[in-house]
C-alpha positions in Angstrom: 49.7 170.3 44.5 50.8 171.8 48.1 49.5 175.8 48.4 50.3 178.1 51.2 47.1 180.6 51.0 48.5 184.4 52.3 46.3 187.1 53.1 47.6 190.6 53.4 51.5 191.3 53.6 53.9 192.2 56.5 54.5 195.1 54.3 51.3 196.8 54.5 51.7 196.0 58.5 54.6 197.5 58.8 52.8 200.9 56.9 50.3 200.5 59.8 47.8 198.7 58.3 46.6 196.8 61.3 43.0 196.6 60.5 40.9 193.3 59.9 40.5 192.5 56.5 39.4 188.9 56.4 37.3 187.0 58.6 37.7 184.1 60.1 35.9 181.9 58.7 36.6 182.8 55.3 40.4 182.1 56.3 39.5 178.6 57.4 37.7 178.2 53.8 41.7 177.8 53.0 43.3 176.1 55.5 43.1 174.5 58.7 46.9 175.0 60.0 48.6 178.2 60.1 49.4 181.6 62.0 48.6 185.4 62.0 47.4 188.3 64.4 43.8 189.6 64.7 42.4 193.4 64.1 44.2 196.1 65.4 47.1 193.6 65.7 45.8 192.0 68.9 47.8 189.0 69.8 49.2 186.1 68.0 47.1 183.5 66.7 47.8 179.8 66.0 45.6 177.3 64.1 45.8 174.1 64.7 43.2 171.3 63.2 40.2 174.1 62.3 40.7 175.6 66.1 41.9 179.7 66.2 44.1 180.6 69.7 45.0 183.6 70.6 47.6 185.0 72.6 46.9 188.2 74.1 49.4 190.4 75.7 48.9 189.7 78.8 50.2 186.3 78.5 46.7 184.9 78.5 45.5 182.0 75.7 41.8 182.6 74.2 40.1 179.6 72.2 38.4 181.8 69.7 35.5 180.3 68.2 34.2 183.9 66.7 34.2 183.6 62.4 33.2 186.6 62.0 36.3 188.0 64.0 39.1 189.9 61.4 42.4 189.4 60.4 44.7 191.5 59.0 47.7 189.3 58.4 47.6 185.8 58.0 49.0 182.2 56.5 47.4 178.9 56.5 47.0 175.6 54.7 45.6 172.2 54.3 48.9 169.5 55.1 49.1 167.1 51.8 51.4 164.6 52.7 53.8 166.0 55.3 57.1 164.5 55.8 58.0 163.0 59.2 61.2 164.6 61.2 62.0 164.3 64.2 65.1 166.7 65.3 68.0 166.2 68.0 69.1 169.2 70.1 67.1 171.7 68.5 66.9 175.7 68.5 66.7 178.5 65.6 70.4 178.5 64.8 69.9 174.2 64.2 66.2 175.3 62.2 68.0 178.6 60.2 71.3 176.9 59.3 71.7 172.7 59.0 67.7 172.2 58.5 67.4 174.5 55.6 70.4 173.5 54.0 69.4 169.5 54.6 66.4 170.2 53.3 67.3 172.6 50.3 64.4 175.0 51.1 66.4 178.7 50.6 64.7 179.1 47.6 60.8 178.0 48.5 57.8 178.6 51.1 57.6 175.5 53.6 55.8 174.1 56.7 57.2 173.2 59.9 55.6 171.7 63.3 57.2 170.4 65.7 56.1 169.2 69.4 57.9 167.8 72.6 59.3 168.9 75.7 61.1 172.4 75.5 63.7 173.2 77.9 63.6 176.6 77.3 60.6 178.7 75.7 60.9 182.6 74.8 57.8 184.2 72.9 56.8 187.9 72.1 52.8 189.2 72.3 52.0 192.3 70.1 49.7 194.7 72.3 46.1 195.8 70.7 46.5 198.8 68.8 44.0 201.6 68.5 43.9 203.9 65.6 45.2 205.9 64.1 47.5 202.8 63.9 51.2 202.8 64.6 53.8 201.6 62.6 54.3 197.7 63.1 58.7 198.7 63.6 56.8 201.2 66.9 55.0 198.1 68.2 57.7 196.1 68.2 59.1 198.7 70.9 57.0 197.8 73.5 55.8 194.2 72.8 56.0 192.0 76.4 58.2 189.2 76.2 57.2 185.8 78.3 59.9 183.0 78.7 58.5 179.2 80.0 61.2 176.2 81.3 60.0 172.5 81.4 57.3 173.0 78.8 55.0 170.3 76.7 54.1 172.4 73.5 54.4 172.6 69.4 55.7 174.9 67.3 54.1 175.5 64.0 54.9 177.9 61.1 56.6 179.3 57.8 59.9 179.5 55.9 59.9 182.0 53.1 62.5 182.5 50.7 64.9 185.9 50.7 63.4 187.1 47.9 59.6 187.1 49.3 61.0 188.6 52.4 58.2 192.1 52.2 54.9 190.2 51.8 56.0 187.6 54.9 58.8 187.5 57.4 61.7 186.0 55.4 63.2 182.6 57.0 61.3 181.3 59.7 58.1 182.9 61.0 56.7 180.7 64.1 53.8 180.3 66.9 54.4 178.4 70.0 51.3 176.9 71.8 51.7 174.5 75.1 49.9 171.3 74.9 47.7 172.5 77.8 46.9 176.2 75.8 47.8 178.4 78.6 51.4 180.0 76.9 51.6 181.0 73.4 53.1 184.0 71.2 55.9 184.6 68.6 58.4 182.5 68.7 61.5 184.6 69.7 64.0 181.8 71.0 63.6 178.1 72.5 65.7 174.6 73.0 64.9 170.9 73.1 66.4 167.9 73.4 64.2 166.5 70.4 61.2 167.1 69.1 59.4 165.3 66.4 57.0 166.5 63.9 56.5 167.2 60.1 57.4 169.5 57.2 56.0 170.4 53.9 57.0 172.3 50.7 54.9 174.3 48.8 54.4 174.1 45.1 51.9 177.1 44.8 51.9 180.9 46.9 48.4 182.0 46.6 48.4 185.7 47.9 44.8 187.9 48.6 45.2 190.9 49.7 42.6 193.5 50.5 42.0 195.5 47.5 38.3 196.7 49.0 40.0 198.4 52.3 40.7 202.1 51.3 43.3 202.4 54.2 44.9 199.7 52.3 45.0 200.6 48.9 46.3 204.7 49.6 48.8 203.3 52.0 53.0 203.9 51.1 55.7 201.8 52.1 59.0 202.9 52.6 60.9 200.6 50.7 64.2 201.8 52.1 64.1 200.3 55.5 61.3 197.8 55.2 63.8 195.1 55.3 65.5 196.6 58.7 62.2 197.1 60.0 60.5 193.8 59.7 63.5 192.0 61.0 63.4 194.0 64.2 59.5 194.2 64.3 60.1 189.6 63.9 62.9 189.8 66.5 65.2 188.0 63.4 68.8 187.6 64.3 
């Protein structure tokens, strides 16, 4: 059996609920591969084989060896038998349109990583927030934008299904990190020739959210524009 273990909801983000509410190392207790953003919203983090990276707004990679440091937004996963792909002239519209429907995945939660060479590389960083927090559609206002040519690097993340699209980003939600972890961020737009890696459907959604945090549990959502709000707070097309 394949899980994807989610804690907290892009929903809640988008509310402002940017404050840590798992730690860690409790995270890592269910999975070693995944993505999310620390307290406050600071950065964009990438796991990778048990190792947390975070990339600050600055442009600047941190190798973050803290546990007890909070998250309040996150996705991860042990691989179980990945399946091998490797991908020829490859960008979102190749990943959103042919690969989904090759791969019938519209209607579940996957895995994708790939790594190569990247022509072209254009990310997003979310600035620290300080409370009272913002809404996560006002930090997408002013989040720095980096762009990288000639790059060695991976891209790791999520597809989610339509349906799901107010407790994660719906479609794909990705990281970029070099191979030399000096760029990383939100994956906003990017080319390669090819790039080879592996995928993996999930069986099993296992979502914890953070029923002790007060902020949490009295916040509202505004149902009527979380949709338009979380695809311009993800940069979707």
């Amino acid at each position: 059996m394949s899980k994807l273990y989610e804690h907290g909801t892009l929903a809640a983000l988008m509310a402002g609920n940017m404050a840590g509410t798992i730690a860690v190392g409790d995270l890592l207790k269910h999975g070693n591969t995944g993505i999310g953003t620390f307290d406050g919203l600071n950065g964009e983090v990438i796991i990778l084989n048990g190792e947390v990276y975070q990339a600050v707004s600055d442009g600047h990679v941190n190798h973050v060896t803290e546990r007890d440091a909070k998250m309040p937004f996150a996705s991860v996963h042990f691989p179980d038998k990945p399946t091998p792909v490797t991908l020829q002239q490859v960008n979102f519209d190749l990943l959103n349109g042919q690969f989904v429907d090759d791969h019938q995945l519209a209607n579940v939660f996957a895995f994708l990583k790939l790594s190569g060479h990247f022509e072209k590389v254009h990310t997003r960083i979310a600035p620290k927030q300080e409370r009272p927090y913002p809404s996560l559609l006002e930090v997408a206002k002013g989040q720095p934008e980096f762009h990288r040519q000639d790059i060695d690097g991976t891209i790791l993340g999520y597809y989610a299904p339509d349906v799901f699209g107010s407790i994660t980003a719906a479609g794909w939600h990705l990281h970029f990190i070099s191979d030399d972890r000096q760029f990383a961020g939100h994956l906003l737009g990017f080319s390669a020739d090819q790039l080879k890696g592996d995928f993996e459907i999930f069986d099993t959604l296992e979502q914890h959210l953070p029923v002790e945090d007060q902020d949490y549990r009295q916040s509202k959502v505004d149902l009527q524009s979380l949709r338009a709000g979380i695809a311009a707070a993800e940069g979707s097309k």
